[in-house]
C-alpha positions in Angstrom: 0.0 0.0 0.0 1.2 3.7 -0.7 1.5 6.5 0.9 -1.7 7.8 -0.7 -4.4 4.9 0.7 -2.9 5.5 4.4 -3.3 9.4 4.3 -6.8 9.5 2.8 -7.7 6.8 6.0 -5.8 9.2 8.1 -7.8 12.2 7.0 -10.8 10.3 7.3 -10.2 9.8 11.0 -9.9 13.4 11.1 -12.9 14.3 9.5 -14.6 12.0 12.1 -13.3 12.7 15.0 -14.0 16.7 14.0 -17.3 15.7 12.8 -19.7 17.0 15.9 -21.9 14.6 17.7 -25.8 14.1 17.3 -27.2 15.1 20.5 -29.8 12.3 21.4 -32.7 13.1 23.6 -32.4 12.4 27.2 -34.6 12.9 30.2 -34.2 16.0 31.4 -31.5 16.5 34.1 -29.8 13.4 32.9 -26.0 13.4 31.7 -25.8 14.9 28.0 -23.5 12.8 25.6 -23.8 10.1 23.1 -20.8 7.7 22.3 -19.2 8.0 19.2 -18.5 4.7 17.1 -17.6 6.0 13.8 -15.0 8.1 15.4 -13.4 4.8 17.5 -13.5 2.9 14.3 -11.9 5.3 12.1 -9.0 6.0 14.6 -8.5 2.0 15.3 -8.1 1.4 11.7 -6.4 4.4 10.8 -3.1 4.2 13.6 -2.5 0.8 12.9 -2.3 1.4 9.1 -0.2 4.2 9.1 2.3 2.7 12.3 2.8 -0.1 9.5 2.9 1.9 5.9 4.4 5.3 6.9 8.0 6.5 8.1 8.0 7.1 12.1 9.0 10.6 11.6 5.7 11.1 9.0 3.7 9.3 11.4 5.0 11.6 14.1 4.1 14.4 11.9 0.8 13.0 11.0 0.0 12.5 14.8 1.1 16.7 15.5 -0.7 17.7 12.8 -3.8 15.8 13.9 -3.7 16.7 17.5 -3.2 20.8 16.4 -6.0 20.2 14.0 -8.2 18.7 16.9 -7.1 21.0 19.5 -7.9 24.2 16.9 -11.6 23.0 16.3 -12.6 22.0 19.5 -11.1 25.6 20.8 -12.9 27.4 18.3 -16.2 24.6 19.3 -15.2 25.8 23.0 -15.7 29.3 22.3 -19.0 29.3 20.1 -20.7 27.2 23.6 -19.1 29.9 25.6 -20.4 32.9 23.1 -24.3 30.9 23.5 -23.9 30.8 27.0 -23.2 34.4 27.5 -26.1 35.1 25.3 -28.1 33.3 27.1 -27.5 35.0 30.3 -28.5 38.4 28.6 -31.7 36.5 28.0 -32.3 35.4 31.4 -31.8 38.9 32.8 -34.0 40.2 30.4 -36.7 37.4 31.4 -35.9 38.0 34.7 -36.6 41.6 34.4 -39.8 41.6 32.4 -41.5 39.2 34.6 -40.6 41.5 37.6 -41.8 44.5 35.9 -45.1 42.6 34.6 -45.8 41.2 38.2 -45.0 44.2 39.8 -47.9 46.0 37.5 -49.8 43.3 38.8 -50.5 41.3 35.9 -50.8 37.4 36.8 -48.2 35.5 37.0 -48.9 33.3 34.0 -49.1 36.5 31.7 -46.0 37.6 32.9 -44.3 34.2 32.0 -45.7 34.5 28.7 -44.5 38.0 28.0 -41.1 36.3 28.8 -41.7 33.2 26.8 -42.4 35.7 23.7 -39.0 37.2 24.9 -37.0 34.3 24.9 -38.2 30.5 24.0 -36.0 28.6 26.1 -38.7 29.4 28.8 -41.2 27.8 27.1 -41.4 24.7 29.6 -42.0 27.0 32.3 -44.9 28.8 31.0 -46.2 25.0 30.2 -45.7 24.0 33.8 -47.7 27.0 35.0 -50.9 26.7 32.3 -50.8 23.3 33.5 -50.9 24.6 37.1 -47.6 21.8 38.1 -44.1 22.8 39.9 -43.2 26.2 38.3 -39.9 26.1 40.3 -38.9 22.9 39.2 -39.0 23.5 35.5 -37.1 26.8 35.9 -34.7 24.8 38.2 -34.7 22.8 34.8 -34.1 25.7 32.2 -31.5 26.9 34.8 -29.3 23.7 34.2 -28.4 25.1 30.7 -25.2 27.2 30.0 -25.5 31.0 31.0 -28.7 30.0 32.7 -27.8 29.7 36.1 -29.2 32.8 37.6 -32.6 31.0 37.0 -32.3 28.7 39.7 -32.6 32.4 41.9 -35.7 32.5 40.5 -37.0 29.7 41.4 -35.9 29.5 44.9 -37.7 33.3 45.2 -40.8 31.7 43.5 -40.7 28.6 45.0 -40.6 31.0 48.5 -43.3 33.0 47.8 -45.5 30.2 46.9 -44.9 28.2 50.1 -45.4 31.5 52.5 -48.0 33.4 50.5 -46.0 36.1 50.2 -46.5 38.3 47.0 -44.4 37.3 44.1 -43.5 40.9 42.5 -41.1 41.4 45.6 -39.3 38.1 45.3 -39.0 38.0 41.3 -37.3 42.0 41.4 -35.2 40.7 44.2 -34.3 37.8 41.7 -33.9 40.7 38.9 -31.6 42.7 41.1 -29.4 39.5 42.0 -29.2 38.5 38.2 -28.4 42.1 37.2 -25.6 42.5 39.9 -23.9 38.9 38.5 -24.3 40.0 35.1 -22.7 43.2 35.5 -19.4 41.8 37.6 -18.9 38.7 34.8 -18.8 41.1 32.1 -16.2 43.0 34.2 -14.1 39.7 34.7 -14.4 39.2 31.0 -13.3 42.5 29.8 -10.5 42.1 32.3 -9.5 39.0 31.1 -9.6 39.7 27.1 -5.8 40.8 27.5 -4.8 38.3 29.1 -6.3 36.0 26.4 -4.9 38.2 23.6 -1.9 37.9 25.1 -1.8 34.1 25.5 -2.3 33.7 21.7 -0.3 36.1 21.0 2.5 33.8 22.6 1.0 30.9 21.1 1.9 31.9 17.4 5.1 33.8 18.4 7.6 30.8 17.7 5.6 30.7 14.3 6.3 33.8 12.9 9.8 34.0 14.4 10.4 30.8 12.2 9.3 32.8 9.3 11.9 35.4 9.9 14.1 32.8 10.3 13.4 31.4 6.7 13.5 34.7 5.3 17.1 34.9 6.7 18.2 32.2 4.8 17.8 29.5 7.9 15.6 26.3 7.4 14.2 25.8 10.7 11.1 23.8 9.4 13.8 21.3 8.3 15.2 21.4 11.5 11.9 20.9 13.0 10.7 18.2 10.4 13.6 16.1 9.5 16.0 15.5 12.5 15.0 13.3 15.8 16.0 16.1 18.1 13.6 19.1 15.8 10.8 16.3 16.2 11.4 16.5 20.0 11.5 20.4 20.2 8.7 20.6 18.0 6.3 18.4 20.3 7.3 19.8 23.3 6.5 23.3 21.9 3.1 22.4 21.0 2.7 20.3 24.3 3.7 23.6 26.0 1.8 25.8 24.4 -1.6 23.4 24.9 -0.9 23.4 28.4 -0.6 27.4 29.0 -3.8 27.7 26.7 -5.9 25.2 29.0 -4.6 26.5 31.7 -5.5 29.6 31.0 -9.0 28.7 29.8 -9.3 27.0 33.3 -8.2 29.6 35.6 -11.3 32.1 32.8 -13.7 29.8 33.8 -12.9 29.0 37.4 -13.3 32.8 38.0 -16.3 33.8 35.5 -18.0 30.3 37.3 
């Protein structure tokens, strides 16, 4: 076998394991996730083939260039979810805020849910629950389990409080309001804080790239270096490995703090 059969099986594997996931249905407040066979498959075959056809250093260069590849899309993956999320929370302090000022003009509750629902359809299960006159609190506790939509579960504890005591529920929901607003306004603080930081990290992240182009343009050959000696092969995954590892570590200590 050639060269050519191993990596088109090779790029298949890529294009699998890149390919996103089907979500499948699952009970609410279950765990998310559905296995991925193709993918397995397409790796299984593919390692083994090119391990047997393939130089070690291509291989080794096959491997780098897959693991890049993968790390690239699931980043860029990473920050669409994160851009959704942080929608999402705009929406939930909006809901959040209609629904107190709907209540507190003393419209009914399930009019003010549906001003929201008309707002934002995610909320849709909780103007369902209270038509149907069942646990109001649960299915926001429910809608609060997705990304950005934390602050929810506020609004349920409030509602689920002034249902249980009798108290009136304007009060409770702008207290909500006023505890979503506050969080709102110190993440997008943290985040504005940390956008240099992240600028900064990729910034370091492509440096040794362009400095290899100034290299080449001096006449040097570091991508031969890199690609064609044992010793470049060990420099060049270590660099990568290194720069993984202060990008997820950055990414961590983001979402530690914005959590």
């Amino acid at each position: 076998m050639t060269g050519a059969p191993v990596a088109l099986l090779v790029a298949l594997a890529v294009a699998l394991l890149l390919r996103p996931a089907r979500p499948l249905p699952v009970p609410t407040g279950g765990a998310g996730g559905v296995p991925r066979p193709l993918q397995a498959v397409a790796v299984a075959l593919a390692v083994p083939l090119a391990w047997a056809w393939l130089e070690p250093r291509h291989l080794v260069l096959a491997l780098m260039a897959t693991a890049v590849t993968l790390g690239v899309v699931r980043g860029a993956r990473r920050r669409r979810r994160a851009r959704a999320a942080d929608l999402r929370r705009d929406r939930v302090l909006e809901a959040c805020e209609s629904m107190a000022a709907d209540l507190t003009a003393g419209q009914p509750p399930v009019r003010a849910l549906r001003a929201a629902v008309e707002e934002w359809s995610e909320l849709a299960p909780v103007l369902t629950a209270g038509l149907m006159d069942a646990d109001v609190p649960q299915a926001l506790r429910r809608v609060g389990g997705l990304p950005g939509a934390a602050d929810l579960r506020t609004l349920a504890a409030a509602w689920q409080v002034a249902h249980e005591t009798g108290a009136p529920l304007a009060p409770s929901v702008s207290r909500a309001a006023d505890a979503a607003r506050a969080r709102r306004r110190t993440s997008r603080l943290v985040a504005s804080e940390l956008a240099a930081a992240h600028a900064t990290a990729r910034t370091l992240a492509v440096l040794p790239g362009l400095v290899m182009l100034m290299a080449v343009g001096i006449g040097a050959d570091p991508i031969g270096f890199l690609t064609g000696t044992t010793g470049g092969l060990v420099c060049l995954g270590l660099g990568l490995t290194l720069s993984w590892l202060g990008l997820w570590w950055l990414e961590r200590i983001a979402d530690g703090v914005l959590r």
